[in-house]
C-alpha positions as CSV (number, residue, x, y, z in Angstrom):
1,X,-9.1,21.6,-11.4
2,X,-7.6,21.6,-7.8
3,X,-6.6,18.7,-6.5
4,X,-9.0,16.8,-3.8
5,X,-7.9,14.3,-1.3
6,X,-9.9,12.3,1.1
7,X,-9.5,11.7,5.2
8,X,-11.8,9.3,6.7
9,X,-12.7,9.4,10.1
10,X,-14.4,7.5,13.3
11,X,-17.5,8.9,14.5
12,X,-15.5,9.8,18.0
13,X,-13.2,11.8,16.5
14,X,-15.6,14.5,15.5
15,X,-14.8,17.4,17.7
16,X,-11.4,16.3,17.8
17,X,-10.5,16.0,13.5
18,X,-12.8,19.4,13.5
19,X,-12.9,22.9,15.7
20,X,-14.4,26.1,15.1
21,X,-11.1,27.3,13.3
22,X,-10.3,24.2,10.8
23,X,-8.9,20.8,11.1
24,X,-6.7,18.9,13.1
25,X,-5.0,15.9,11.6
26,X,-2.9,13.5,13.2
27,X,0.8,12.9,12.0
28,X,3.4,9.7,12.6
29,X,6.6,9.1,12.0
30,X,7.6,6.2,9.7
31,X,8.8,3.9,12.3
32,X,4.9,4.1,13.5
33,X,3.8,3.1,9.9
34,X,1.1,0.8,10.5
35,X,2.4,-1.6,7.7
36,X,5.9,-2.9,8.9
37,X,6.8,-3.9,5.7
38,X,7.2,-0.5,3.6
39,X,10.7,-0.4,4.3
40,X,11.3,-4.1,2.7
41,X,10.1,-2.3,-0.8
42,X,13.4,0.1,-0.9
43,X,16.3,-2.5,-1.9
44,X,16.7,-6.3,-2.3
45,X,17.4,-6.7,1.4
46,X,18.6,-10.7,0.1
47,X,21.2,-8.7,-2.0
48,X,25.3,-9.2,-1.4
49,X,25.8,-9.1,2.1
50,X,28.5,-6.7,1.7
51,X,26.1,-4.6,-0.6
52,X,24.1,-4.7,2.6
53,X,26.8,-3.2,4.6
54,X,27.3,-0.5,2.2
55,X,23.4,0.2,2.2
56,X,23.5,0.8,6.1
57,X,26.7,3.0,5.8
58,X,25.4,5.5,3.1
59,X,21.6,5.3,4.0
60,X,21.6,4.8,7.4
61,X,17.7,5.2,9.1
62,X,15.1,6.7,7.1
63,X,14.7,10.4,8.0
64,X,11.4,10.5,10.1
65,X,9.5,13.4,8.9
66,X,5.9,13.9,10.2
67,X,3.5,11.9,7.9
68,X,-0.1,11.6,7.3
69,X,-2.1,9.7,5.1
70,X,-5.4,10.6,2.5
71,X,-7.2,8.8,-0.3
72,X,-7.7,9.9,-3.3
73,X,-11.7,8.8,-3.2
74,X,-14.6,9.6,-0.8
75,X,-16.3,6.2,-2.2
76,X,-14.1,3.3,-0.7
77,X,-16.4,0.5,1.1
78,X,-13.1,-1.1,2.8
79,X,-12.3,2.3,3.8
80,X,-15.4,3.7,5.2
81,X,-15.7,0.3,7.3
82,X,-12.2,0.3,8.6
83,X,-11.3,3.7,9.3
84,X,-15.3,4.8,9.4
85,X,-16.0,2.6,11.6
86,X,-18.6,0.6,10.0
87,X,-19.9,4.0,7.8
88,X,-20.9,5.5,11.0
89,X,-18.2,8.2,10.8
90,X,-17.1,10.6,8.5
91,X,-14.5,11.6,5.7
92,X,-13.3,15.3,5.0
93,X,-12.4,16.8,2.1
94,X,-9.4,18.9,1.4
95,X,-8.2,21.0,-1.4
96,X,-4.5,20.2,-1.8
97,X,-3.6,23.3,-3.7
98,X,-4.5,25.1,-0.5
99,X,-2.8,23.0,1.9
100,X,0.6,23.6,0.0
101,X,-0.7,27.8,0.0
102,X,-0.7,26.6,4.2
103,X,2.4,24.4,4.7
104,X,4.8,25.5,1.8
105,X,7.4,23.2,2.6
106,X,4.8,20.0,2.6
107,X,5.4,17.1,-0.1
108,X,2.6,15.1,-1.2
109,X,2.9,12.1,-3.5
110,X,0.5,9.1,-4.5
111,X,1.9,6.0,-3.4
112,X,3.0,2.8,-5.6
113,X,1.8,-0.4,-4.6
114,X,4.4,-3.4,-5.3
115,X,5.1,-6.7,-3.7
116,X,9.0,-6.5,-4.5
117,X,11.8,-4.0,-4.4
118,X,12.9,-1.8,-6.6
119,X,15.1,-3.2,-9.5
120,X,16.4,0.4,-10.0
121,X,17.1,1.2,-6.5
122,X,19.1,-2.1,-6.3
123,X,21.1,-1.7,-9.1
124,X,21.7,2.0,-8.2
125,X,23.2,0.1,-4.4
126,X,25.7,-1.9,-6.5
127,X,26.9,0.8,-8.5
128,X,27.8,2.7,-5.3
129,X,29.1,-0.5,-3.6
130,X,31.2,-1.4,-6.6
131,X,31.8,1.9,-8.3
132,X,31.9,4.3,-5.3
133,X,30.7,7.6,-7.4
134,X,29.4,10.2,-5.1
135,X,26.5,10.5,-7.4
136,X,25.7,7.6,-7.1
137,X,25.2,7.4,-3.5
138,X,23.0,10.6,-4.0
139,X,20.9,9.4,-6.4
140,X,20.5,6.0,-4.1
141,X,19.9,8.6,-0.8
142,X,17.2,10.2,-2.7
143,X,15.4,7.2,-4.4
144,X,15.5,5.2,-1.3
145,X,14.0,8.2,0.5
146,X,10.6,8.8,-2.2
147,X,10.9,4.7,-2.0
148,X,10.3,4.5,1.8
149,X,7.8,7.2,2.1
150,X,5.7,6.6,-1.1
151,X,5.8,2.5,-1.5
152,X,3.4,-0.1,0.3
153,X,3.1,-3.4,-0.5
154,X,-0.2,-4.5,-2.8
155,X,-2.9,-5.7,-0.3
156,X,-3.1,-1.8,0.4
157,X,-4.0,-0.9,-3.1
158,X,-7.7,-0.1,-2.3
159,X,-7.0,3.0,-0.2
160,X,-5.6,4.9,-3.0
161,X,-3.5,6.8,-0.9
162,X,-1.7,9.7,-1.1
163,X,0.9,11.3,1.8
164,X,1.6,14.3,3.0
165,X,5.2,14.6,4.8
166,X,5.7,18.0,6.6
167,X,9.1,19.2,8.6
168,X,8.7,18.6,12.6
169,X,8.2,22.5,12.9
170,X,4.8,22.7,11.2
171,X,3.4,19.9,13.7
172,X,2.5,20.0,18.0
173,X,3.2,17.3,20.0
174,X,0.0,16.4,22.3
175,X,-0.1,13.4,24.9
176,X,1.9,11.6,22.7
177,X,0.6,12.4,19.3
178,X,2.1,14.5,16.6
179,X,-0.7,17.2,15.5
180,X,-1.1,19.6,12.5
181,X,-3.8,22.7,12.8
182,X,-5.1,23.0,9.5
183,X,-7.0,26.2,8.6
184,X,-10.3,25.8,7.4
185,X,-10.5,27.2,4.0
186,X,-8.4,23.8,3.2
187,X,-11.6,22.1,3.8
188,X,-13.7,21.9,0.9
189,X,-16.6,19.1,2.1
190,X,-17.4,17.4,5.0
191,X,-19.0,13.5,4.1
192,X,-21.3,11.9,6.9
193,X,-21.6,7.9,6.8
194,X,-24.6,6.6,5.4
195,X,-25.2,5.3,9.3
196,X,-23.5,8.2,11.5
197,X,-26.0,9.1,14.1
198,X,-28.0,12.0,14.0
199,X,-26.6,13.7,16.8
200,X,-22.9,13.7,14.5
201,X,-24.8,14.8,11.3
202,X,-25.9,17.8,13.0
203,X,-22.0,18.7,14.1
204,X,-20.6,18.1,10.9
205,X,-23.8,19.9,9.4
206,X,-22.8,23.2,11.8
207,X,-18.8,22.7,10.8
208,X,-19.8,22.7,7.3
209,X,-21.6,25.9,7.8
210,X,-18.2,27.5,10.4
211,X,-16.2,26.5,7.4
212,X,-18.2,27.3,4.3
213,X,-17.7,24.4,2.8
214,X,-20.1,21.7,1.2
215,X,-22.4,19.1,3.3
216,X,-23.3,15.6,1.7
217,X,-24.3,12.2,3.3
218,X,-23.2,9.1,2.3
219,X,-26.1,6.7,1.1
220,X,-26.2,3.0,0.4
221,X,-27.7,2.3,-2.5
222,X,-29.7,-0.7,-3.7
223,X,-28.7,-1.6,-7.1
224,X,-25.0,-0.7,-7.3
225,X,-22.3,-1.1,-5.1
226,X,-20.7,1.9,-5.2
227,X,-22.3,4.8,-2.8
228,X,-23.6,8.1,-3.6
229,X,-23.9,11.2,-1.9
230,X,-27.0,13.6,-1.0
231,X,-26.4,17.4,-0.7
232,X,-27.9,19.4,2.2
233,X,-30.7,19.9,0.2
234,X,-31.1,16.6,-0.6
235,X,-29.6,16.7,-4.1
236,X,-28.3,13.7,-5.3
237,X,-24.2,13.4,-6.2
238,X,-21.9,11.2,-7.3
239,X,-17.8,10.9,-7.0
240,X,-16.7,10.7,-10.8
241,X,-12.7,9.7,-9.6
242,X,-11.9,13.4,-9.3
243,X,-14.4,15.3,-7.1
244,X,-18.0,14.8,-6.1
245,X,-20.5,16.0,-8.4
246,X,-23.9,16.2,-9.7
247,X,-25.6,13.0,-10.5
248,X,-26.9,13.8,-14.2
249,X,-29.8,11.9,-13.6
250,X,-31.6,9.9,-10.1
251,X,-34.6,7.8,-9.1
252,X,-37.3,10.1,-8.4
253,X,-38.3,8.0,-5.0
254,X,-35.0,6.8,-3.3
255,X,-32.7,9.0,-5.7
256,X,-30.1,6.4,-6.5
257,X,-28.3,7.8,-9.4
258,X,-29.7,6.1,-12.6
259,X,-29.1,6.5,-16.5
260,X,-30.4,9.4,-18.2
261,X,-33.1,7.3,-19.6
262,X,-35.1,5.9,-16.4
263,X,-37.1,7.9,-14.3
264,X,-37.3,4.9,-11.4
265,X,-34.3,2.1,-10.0
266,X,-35.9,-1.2,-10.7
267,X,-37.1,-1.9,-7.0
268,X,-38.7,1.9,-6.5
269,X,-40.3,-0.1,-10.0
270,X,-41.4,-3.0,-8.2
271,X,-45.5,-2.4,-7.6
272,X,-48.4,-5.3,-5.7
273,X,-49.1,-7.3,-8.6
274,X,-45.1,-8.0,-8.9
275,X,-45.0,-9.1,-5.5
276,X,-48.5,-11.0,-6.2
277,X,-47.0,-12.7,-9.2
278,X,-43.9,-13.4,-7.4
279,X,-45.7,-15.1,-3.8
280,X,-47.9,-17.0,-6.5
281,X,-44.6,-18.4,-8.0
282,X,-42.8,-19.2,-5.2
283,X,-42.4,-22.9,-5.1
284,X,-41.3,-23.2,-1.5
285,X,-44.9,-21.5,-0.8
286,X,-46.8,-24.4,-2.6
287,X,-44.4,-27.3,-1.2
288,X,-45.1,-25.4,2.5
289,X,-48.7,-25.7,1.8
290,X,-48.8,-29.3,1.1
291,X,-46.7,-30.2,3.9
292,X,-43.9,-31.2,2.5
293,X,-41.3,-28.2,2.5
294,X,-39.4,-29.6,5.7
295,X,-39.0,-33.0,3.4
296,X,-37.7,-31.5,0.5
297,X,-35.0,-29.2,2.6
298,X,-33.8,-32.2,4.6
299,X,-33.4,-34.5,1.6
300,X,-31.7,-32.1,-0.1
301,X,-29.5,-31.0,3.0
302,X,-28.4,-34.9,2.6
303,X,-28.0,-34.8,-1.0
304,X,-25.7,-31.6,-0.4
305,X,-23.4,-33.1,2.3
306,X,-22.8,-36.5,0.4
307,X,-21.8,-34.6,-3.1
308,X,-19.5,-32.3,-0.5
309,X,-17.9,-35.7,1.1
310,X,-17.3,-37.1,-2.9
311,X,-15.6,-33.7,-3.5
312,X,-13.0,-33.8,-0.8
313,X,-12.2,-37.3,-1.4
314,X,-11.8,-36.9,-4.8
């Protein structure tokens, strides 16, 4: 199965990320990187100071080769409300096998996510401090390279990314950006937020149409916390870690995905005579009706704050 990787999007960016003719995405160079810390993950920058010196001689900068970031998931909460923009944008799909048949010389790689750098890479720095073997030094230029371009530090583990690093010829410059035109058979599905206005599901319902490619909307569901997806037709779909699919089975009123044995999600379930049962119950109800609610809630507001006082002296 071809791979599939994910770009998410704010809802402004919708006739720029998508034209008639495919995709545009937006590229940066690693010294724009928007963690400044990837580079601490190459080598033990606390190593020998003269180890140091012989990093900077043989390694120099960090070629900066266009770069641009997916995710390997459609189905990231922290990832449709950053880059989203609160779920009101949108995330494309693209076929990776395709963008490689597009941009031959392109390298893609899933990034490792560490909080220390690499023992191997340090090691390798010593041998060509101490040792001075021009293999070493080649093996050291190319790990520190994959090292810089593919490591970020854990706190960034939820995106899942992958990159994609292309030479400077295959990208545009434009008012300061760097730019990569991406025909639009590499575009397999176009997502819509679960709260994207109208107006923007009807564009990236027409550019799934110009580019033959599937529609789904994002949905919020109510009794899991991961999202699922509905089809043009309404259909509901799931992302199973590799591609969204087919739910197998889905609540015939709201259709949240569900187990192959329920026909309903528990709250679709919920009918009068459980919310009857339930006001009937409701103890703040009977201690409102006798007047005494307010009461209750203050005493145990002071209740509350004294056990809270105990607890930081303690």
């Amino acid at each position: 199965m071809a791979k599939l990787i994910y770009k998410y999007f704010g809802p402004s960016l919708a006739d720029v990320a998508l034209s008639e003719n495919g995709a545009t995405l937006k590229f940066s160079l690693p010294k724009d990187f928007n963690d400044p810390y990837e580079l601490f993950l190459t080598v033990d920058f606390k190593a020998d100071p003269g180890a140091l010196a012989c990093y900077q001689e043989v390694i120099g900068e960090i070629p900066q080769l266009p770069t641009t970031c997916f995710s390997s998931s459609p189905a990231i909460s922290p990832m449709w409300a950053h880059y989203g923009l609160n779920v009101t944008g949108f995330v494309v799909e693209f076929n990776e096998e395709l963008l490689t048949e597009a941009f031959p010389d392109a390298q893609f790689g899933d990034l490792t996510y560490r909080d220390s750098a690499n023992e191997g890479l340090t090691e390798m720095l010593y041998r060509v401090h101490v040792i001075k073997k021009p293999r070493y030094t080649y093996f050291l230029q190319g790990g520190v390279f994959h090292a810089a371009y593919y490591t970020k530090t854990s706190a960034w583990a939820y995106e899942l990314e992958r990159r994609m690093i292309v030479e400077g010829k295959d990208v545009r410059a434009a008012a300061n950006l760097l730019l990569l035109d991406v025909p639009a058979n590499c575009v397999t599905a176009i997502v819509a937020g679960a709260r994207a206005e109208p107006n923007l599901v009807d564009v990236l319902k027409k550019r799934a149409v110009d580019f033959g490619c599937d529609f789904y909307q994002m949905q919020i569901g109510k009794t899991q916390i991961a999202p699922f997806f509905l089809d043009a037709e309404g259909f509901t779909h799931i992302f199973d870690g590799e591609a969204i699919v087919p739910a197998e089975n889905s609540c015939e009123k709201c259709n949240e995905p569900l187990e192959a044995d329920q026909e309903q999600c528990s709250w679709c379930m919920i009918t009068e005579e459980h919310r009857t049962e339930a006001a009937a119950g409701n103890v703040y109800r009977i201690l409102d009706r006798m007047g005494a609610l307010d009461g209750y809630i203050e005493s145990m507001n002071e209740i509350t704050e004294k056990y809270n006082k105990s607890r930081a002296r303690s």
